[in-house]
C-alpha positions as CSV (number, residue, x, y, z in Angstrom):
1,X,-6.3,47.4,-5.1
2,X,-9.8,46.5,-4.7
3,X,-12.2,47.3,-7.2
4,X,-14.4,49.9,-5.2
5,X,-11.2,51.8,-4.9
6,X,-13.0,55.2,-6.6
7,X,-11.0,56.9,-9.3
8,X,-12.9,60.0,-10.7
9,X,-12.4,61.3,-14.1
10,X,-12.9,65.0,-14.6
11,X,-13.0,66.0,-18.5
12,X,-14.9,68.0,-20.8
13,X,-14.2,66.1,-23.8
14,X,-16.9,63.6,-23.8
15,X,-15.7,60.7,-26.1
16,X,-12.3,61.4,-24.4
17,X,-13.6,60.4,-20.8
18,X,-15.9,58.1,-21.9
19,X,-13.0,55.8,-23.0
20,X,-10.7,56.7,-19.9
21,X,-13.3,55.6,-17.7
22,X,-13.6,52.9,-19.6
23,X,-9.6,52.2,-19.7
24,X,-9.7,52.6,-15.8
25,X,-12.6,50.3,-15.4
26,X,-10.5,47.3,-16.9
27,X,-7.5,48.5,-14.6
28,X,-10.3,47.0,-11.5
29,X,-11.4,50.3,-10.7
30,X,-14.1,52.2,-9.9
31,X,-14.9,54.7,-12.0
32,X,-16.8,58.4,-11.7
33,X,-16.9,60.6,-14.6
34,X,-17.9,64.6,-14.8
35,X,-18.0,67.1,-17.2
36,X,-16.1,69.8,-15.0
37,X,-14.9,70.8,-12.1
38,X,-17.7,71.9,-11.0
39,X,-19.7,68.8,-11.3
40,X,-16.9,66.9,-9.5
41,X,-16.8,69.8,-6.9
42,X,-20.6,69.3,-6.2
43,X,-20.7,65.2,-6.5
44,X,-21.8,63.1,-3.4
45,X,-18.2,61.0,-4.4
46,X,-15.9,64.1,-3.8
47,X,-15.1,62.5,-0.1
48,X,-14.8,58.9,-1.1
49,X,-12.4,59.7,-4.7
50,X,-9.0,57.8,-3.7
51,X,-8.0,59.7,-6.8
52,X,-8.5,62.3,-9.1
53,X,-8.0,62.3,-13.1
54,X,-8.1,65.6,-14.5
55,X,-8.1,67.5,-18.2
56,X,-5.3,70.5,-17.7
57,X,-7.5,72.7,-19.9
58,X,-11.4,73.3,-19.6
59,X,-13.4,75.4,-19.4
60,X,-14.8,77.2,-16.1
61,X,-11.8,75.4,-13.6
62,X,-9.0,74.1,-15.2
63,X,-7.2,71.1,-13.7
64,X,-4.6,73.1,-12.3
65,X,-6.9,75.0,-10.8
66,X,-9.4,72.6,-9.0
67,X,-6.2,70.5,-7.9
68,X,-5.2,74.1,-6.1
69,X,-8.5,74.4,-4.9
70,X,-8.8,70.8,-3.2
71,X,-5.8,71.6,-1.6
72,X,-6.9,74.6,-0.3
73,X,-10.0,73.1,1.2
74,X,-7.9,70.1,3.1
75,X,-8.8,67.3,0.3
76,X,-5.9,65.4,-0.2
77,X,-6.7,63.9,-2.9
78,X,-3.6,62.2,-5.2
79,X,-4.3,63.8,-8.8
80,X,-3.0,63.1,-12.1
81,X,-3.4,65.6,-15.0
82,X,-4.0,65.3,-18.1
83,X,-3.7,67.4,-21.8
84,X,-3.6,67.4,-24.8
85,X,-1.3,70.7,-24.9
86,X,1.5,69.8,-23.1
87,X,3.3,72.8,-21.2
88,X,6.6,72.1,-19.4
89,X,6.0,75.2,-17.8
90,X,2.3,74.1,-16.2
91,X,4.0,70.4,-16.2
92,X,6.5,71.4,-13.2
93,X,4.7,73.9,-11.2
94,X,2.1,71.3,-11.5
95,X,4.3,68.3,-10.1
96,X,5.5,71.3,-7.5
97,X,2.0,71.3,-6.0
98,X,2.0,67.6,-5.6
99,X,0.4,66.3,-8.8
100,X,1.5,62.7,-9.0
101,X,1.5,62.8,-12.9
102,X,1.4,65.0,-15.7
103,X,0.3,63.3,-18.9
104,X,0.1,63.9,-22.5
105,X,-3.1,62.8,-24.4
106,X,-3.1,60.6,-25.7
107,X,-1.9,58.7,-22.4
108,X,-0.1,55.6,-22.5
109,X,-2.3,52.5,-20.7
110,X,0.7,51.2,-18.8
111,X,2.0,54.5,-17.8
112,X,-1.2,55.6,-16.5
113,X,-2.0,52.4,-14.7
114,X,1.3,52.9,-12.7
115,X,0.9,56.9,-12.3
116,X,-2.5,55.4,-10.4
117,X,-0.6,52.7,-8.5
118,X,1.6,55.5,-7.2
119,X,-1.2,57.8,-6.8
120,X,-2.9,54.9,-4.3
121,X,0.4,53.4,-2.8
122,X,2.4,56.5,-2.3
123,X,6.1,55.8,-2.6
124,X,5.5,53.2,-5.7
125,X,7.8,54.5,-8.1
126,X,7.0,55.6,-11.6
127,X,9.7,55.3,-14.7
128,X,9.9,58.3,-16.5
129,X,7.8,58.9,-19.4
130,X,8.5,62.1,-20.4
């Protein structure tokens, strides 16, 4: 992947997506970071995100919810959840709806890195990390 390949990081734990980004960065990507949905929703870099890394719970739109709503407005954007409350329940409607990962804080590097391979190269499988 090249390293203007955009990756943005939706969280409202600070200190939390301060050190994803900066986990993602040394993957080779590019990295975006917002505060909430909200922020993402209204970023210039909504229509150049190859994909989307996103808290399950906050505040306003959850994860969940702004994954729904991309959909709904013809994004398709490859997401990836995050949480630190993991929910089986949430966890498969979520994959359902065509999350390409569901992962427990805190998230293991390598996992990740290959949840954003597949996320970017659709049909690069993912070992199961559940």
């Amino acid at each position: 992947m090249s390293n203007r390949t955009l990756i943005s990081i939706v969280d409202d734990d600070e200190p939390y997506r301060d050190s994803m980004r900066k986990l993602i960065l040394l993957f080779g990507y590019t990295v975006e970071v917002y505060a909430s949905a909200a922020d993402f929703l209204g970023s210039r870099h909504l229509t150049d995100t190859a994909c989307l890394v996103a808290d399950v719970h906050m505040p306003g739109m959850t994860g969940v919810e702004l994954h729904r709503h991309l959909v709904d407005a013809g994004y398709a954007i490859p997401t990836i959840l995050v949480t630190a409350y993991p929910d089986e329940v949430v966890r498969e409607q979520a994959l359902k709806d065509g999350v390409v990962c569901c992962l427990s804080k805190p998230v293991d590097d390598d996992y990740l890195e290959q949840c954003l391979r597949s996320a970017l190269q659709p049909g690069t499988p993912i070992e199961d990390n559940s």
